[in-house]
PLY file of the C-alpha trace (Angstrom):
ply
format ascii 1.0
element vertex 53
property float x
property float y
property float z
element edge 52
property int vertex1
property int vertex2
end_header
-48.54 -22.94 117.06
-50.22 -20.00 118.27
-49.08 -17.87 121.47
-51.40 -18.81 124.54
-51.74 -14.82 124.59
-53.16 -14.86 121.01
-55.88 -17.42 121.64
-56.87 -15.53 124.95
-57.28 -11.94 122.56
-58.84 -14.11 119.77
-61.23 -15.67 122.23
-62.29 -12.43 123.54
-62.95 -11.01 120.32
-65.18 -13.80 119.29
-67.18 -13.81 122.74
-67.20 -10.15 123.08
-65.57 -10.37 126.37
-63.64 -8.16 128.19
-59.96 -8.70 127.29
-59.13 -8.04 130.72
-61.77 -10.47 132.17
-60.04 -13.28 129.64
-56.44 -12.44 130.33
-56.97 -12.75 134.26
-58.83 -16.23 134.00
-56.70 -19.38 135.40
-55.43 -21.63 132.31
-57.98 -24.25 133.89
-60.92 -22.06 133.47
-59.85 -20.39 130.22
-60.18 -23.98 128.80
-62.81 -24.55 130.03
-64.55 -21.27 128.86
-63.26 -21.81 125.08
-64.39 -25.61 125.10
-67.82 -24.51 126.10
-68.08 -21.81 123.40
-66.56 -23.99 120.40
-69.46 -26.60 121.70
-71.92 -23.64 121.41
-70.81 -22.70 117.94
-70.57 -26.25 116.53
-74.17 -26.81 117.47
-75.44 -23.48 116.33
-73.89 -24.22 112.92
-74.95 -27.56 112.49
-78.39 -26.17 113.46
-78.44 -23.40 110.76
-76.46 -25.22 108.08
-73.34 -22.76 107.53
-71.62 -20.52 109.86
-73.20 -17.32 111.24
-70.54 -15.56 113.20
0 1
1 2
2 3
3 4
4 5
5 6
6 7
7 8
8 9
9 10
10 11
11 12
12 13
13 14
14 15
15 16
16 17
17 18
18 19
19 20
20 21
21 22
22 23
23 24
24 25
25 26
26 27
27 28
28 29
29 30
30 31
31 32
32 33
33 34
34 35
35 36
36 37
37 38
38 39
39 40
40 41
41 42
42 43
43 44
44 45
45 46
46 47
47 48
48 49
49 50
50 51
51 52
């Protein structure tokens, strides 16, 4: 299992996001943040047939 600090840099990579910003959000909203942007990929794939990032 990946290191809650690895998912956190990993996320901020993939959303371009400050790494700062990321590192300082509450578990809660961190969540929250990465469920809303693996919702936001899923549908862009399924809308363009094949992954684009």
């Amino acid at each position: 299992m990946k290191s809650l600090l690895k998912i956190r840099y990993e996320f901020a990579f993939e959303t371009r996001q400050p790494i700062n910003d990321v590192l300082n959000m509450s578990i809660e909203d961190f969540i929250i943040a990465q469920n809303i942007w693996n919702e936001y990929i899923t549908k862009k794939n399924n809308n363009t047939g094949g992954e684009t990032c």
